[in-house]
Every structure is written in C-alpha cells, then in structure tokens.
PyMOL CGO cylinders between C-alpha atoms (Angstrom):
from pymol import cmd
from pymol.cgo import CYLINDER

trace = [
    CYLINDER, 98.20, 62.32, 28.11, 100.01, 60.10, 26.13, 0.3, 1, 1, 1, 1, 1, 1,
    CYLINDER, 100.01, 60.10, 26.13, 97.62, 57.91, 25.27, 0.3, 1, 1, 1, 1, 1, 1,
    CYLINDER, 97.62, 57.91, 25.27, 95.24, 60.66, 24.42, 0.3, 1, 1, 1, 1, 1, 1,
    CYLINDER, 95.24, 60.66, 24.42, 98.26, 61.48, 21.57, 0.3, 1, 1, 1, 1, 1, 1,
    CYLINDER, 98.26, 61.48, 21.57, 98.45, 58.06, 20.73, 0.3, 1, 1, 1, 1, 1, 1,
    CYLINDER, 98.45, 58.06, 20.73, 94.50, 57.99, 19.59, 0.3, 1, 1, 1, 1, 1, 1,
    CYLINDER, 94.50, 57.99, 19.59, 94.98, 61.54, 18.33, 0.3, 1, 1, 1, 1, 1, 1,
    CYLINDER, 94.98, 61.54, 18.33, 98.18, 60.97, 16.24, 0.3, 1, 1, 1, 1, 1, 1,
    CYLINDER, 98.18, 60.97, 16.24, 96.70, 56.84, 15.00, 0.3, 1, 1, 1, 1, 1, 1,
    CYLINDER, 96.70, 56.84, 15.00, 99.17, 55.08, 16.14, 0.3, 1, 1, 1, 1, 1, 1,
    CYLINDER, 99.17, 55.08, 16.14, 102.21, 56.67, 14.28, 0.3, 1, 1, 1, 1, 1, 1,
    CYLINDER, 102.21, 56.67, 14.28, 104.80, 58.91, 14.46, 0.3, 1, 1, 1, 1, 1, 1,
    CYLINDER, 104.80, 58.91, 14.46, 104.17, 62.50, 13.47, 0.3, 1, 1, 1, 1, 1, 1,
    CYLINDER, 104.17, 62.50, 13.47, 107.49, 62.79, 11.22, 0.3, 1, 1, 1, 1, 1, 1,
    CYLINDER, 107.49, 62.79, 11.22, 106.36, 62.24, 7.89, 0.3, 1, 1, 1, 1, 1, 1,
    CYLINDER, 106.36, 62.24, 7.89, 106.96, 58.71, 6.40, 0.3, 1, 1, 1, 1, 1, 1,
    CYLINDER, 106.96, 58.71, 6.40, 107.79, 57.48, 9.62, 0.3, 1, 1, 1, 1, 1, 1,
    CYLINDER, 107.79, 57.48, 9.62, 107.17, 53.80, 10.14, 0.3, 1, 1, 1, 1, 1, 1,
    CYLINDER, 107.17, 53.80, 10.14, 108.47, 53.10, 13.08, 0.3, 1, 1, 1, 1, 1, 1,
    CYLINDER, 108.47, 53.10, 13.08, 107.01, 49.85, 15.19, 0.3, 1, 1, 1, 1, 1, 1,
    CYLINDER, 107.01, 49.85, 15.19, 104.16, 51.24, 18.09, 0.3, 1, 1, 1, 1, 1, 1,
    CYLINDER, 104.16, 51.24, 18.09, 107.02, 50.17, 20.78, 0.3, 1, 1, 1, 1, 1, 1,
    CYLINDER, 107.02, 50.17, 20.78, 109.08, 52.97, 19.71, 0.3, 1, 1, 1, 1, 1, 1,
    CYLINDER, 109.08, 52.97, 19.71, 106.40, 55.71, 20.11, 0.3, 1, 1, 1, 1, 1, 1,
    CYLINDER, 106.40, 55.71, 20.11, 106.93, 58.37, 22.52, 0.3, 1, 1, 1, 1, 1, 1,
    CYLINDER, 106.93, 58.37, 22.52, 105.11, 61.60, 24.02, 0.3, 1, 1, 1, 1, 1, 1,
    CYLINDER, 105.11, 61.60, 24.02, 106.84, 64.81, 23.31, 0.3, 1, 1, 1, 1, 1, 1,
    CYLINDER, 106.84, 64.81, 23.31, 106.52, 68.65, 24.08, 0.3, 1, 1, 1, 1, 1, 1,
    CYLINDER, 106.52, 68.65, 24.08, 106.50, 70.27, 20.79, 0.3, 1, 1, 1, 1, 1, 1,
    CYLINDER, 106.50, 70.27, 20.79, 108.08, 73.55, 22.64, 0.3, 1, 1, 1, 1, 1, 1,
    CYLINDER, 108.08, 73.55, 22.64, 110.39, 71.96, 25.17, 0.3, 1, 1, 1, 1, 1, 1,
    CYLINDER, 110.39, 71.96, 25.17, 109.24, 72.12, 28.14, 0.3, 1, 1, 1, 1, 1, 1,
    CYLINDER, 109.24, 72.12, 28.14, 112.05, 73.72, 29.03, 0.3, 1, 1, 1, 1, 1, 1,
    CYLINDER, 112.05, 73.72, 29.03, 111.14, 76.67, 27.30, 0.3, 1, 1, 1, 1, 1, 1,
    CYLINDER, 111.14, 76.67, 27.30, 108.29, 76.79, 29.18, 0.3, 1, 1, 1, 1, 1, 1,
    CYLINDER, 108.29, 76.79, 29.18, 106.31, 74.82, 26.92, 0.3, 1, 1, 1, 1, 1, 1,
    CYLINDER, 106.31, 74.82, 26.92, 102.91, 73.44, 28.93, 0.3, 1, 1, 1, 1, 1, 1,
    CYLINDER, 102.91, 73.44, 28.93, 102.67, 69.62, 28.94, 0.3, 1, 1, 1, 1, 1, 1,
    CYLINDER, 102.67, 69.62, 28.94, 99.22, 69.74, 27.42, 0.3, 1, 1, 1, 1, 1, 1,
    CYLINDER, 99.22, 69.74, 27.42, 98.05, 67.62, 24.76, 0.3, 1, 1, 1, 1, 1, 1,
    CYLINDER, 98.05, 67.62, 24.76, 97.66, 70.91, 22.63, 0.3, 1, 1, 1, 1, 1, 1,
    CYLINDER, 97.66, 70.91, 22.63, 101.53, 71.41, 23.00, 0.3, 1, 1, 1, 1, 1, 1,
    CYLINDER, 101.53, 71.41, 23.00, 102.37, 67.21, 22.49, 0.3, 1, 1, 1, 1, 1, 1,
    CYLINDER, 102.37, 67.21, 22.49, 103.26, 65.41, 19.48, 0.3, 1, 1, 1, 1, 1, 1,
    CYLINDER, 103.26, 65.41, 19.48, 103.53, 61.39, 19.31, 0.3, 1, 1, 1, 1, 1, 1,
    CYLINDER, 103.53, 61.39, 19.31, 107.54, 60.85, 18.14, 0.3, 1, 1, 1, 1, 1, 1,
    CYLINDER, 107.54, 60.85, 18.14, 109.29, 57.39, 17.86, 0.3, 1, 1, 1, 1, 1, 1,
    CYLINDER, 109.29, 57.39, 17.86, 112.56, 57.02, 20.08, 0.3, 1, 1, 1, 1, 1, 1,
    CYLINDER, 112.56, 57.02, 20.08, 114.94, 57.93, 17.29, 0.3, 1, 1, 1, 1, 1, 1,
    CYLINDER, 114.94, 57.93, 17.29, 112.96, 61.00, 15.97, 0.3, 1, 1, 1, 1, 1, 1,
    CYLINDER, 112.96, 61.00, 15.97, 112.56, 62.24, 19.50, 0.3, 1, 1, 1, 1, 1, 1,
    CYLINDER, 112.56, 62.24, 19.50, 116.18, 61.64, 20.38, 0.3, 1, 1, 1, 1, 1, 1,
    CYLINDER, 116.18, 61.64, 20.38, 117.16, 63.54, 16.85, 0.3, 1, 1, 1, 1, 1, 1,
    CYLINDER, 117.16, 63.54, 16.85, 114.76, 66.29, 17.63, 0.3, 1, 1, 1, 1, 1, 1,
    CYLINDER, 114.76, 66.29, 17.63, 116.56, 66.81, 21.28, 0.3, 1, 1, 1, 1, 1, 1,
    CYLINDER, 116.56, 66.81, 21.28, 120.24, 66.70, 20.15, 0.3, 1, 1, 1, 1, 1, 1,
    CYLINDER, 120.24, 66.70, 20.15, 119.54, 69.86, 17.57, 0.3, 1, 1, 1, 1, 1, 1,
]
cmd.load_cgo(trace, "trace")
C-alpha cells in the first residue's frame, strides 16, 4: 500500500509546500485508524515524519 501512495502522491508529501527528502515519507490513515478508519489506499495519504508526527500529537 504504501508504495501504491508513493506513485499516487509523486513522490512528495501531501502537506502543501512540503519538501521534505523521499527518506522522510511515510504512509498514513487519513481517519486514524483508530477511529475505525480502513487502511485502504482510498483512506491513506503519503506524510513526511515530521508532518505525520505533528498530525498525531493534535
């Protein structure tokens, strides 16, 4: 799945004017999984480290 993301997403982090290098990227659940979000590519988003990590502390 997460390379499916990867291809879908180009390579980059979906947080606008996000740069960060590829070795940051990361799959996530856009609703958490749990909230009972599926882990589907429909419900993933490609996020670097820090993004993902911001994302999950709020």
């Amino acid at each position: 799945m997460r390379n499916a993301l990867l291809v879908q997403a180009r390579g980059t982090c979906a947080t606008p004017g996000c740069d960060a290098p590829y070795h940051w990227l990361q799959a996530d659940h856009i609703q958490p999984a749990t909230n009972h979000g599926p882990t589907s590519v429909a419900n993933g988003q490609i996020l670097c480290q820090p993004d993902n990590h911001a994302k999950s502390d709020s």
